[in-house]
Structure formats: C-alpha cells, structure tokens
C-alpha positions in Angstrom: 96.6 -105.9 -4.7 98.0 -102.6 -6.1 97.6 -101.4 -9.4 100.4 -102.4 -12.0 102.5 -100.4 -13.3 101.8 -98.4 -16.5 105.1 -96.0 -17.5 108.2 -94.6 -16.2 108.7 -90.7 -16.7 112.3 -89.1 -15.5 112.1 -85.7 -14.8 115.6 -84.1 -16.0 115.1 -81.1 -14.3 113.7 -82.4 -10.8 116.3 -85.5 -10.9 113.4 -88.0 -10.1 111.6 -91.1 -11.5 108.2 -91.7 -11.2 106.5 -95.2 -12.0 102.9 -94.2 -12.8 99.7 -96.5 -12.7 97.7 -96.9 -15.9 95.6 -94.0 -14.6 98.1 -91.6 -14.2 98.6 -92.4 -10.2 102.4 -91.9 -9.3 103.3 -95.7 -7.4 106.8 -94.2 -6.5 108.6 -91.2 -6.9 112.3 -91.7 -6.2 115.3 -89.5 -6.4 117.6 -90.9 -9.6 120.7 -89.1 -11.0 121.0 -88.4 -14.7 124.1 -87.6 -17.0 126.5 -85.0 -15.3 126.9 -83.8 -19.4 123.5 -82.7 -19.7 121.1 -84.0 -22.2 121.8 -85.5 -25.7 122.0 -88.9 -27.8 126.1 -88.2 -29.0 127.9 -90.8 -28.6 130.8 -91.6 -25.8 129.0 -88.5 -24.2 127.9 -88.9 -20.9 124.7 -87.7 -21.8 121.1 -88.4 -20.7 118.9 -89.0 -23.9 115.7 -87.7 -23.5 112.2 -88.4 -25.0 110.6 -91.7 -25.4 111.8 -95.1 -24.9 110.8 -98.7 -24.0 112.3 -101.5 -22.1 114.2 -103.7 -24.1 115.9 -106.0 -21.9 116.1 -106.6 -17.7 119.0 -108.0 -15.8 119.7 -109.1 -12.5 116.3 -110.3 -11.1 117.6 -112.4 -8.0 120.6 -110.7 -7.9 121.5 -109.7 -4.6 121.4 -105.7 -3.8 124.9 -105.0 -3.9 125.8 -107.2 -6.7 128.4 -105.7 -9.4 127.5 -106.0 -13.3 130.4 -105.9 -16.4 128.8 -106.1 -19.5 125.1 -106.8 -17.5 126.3 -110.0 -16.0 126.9 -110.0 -12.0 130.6 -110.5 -11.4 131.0 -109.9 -7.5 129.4 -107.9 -4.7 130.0 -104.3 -3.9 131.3 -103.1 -0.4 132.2 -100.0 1.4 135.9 -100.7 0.6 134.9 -101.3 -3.4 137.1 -98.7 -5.2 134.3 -98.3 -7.5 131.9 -96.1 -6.6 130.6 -96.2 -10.5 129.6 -99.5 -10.6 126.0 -100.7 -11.8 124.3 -102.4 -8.9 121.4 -104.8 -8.3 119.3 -104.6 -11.4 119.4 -103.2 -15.0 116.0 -102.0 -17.2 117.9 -101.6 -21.0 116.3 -98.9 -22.5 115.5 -98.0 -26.4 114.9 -95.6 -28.3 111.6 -95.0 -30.0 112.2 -91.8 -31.8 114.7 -91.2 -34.7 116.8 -88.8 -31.9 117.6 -91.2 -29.3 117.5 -94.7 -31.8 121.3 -95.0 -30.6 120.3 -95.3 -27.0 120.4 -99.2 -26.8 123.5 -99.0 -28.6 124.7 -96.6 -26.2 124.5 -99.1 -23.4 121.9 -96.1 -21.6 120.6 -97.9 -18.2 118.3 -97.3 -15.2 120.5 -99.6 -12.9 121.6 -99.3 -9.0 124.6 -97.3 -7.9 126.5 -97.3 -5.0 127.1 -93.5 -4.7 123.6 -92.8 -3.4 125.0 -89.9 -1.2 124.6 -87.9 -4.8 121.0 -88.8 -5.9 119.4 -86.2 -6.5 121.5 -84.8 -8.6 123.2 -85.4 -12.2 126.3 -87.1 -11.3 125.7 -90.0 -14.1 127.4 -90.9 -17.5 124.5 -90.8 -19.2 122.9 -93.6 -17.1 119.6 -92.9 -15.1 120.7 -94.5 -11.9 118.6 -95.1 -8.0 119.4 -96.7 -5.2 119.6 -100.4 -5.0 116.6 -100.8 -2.9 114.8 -98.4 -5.1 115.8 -100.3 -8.5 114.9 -103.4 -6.9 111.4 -102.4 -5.6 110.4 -101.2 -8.9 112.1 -104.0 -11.4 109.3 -106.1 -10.8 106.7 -103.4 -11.8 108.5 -103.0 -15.2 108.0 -105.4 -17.9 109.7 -105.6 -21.3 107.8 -103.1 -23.4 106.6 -100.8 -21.1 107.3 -96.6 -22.0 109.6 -94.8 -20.8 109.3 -91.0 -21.0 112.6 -88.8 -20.3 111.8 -85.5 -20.1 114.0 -82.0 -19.6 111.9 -80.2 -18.5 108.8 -80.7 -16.4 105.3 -80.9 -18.4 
C-alpha cells in the first residue's frame, strides 16, 4: 500500500506541484500553472497567493474528468468544441489561508482544480488559480484530505 499523503508544496518558480509523503518522499510531481499576474493576495487580481494554506473544502469526487464546475457544482461536460478553455474541470481542493497575508484566499475563490488548456501547463497562464490536468487532479484528490497543508512557495527552498 503506498504511503499517504502528507502536504502539497507549489513551486511558483518551477510551475509544479508536488504531493509529499509524511517523510518528505515526493508521491507526484506534476506540472500546474499558477496566476499569469504573478504573486499576491489583492483582490479581483489574478494572482497566486503564496505561503501556507490548508484544505478547506473538496468538490467533484465522482465527477467525471471532463466535467464543467459554476460556482463548484458540475453543470455539463467539457469537449474539444467547448468555447471555454477556462473552465474548472474534474475536481476542486478549496484552499485557505493560514497566515494574516493570504486570510482572503478562501474568499478569493483560489483553487487547485482541472483545466482544459493543458497545452500551457507548465507555465503561469492562471487567474490566480493553481490548475493540472484532469487526470492529474483526479489522481491526487484522493490523497488530499480536508486539513492537510498546503505550502505555495515563490521561490524554490
């Protein structure tokens, strides 16, 4: 059985997200995109908060991959000839904020969620949001319990 899942840490400046064993062992390193705005905790944006967070609330656990969320309730299924190639796919971990800079994150409606546009992963293409594939979201959702940390972090430690 593998170990559980410990943490999430973001790497800003590498546009990845690791899940990390209680030990420290990375389970998955995956290429996210983060806000195209850069880094910050203004609100309306665009912008990735950074430093530590839990999550607060999950969405879309038997959802299938390519299902659309409004307001973090599925409302149809995405396809090739979907106009919106911004839409939050497959699964949503809510995050909040644990420091007095980024308390406005779950007020901020700031995800890690699926997205459609996975030609630009990899890169920070995002409106704040820390978004993976829908495969990828939907591999680790399971791993990621209410509560667990999140660290977001600019630069690499």
């Amino acid at each position: 059985m593998p170990e559980p899942a410990h943490s999430i840490r973001i790497s800003i400046a590498r546009q990845r997200l690791q899940v990390l064993a209680a030990g420290g062992a990375v389970l998955h390193d995956l290429p996210c995109s983060t806000g195209a705005a850069g880094t910050g905790t203004e609100e309306g944006s665009g912008k990735t908060p950074t430093g530590r967070f839990c999550i607060c609330t999950k969405h879309g656990e038997n959802a299938p991959l390519g299902a659309i969320f409004k307001a973090r309730i599925p409302t149809g299924t995405w396809s090739p000839a979907c106009p919106e190639q911004d839409a939050i796919l497959a699964r949503i971990l809510c995050l909040h904020g644990l420091e007095p800079h980024n308390a406005n994150t779950r007020a901020r409606f700031i995800y890690i969620h699926g997205t459609a546009d996975t030609a630009r992963l990899g890169t920070p293409v995002s409106h704040g949001c820390i978004r993976l594939a829908p495969a990828d979201i939907a591999r680790i959702f399971p791993l990621c319990p209410i509560g667990m940390k999140v660290e977001i972090e600019e630069i690499d430690n």
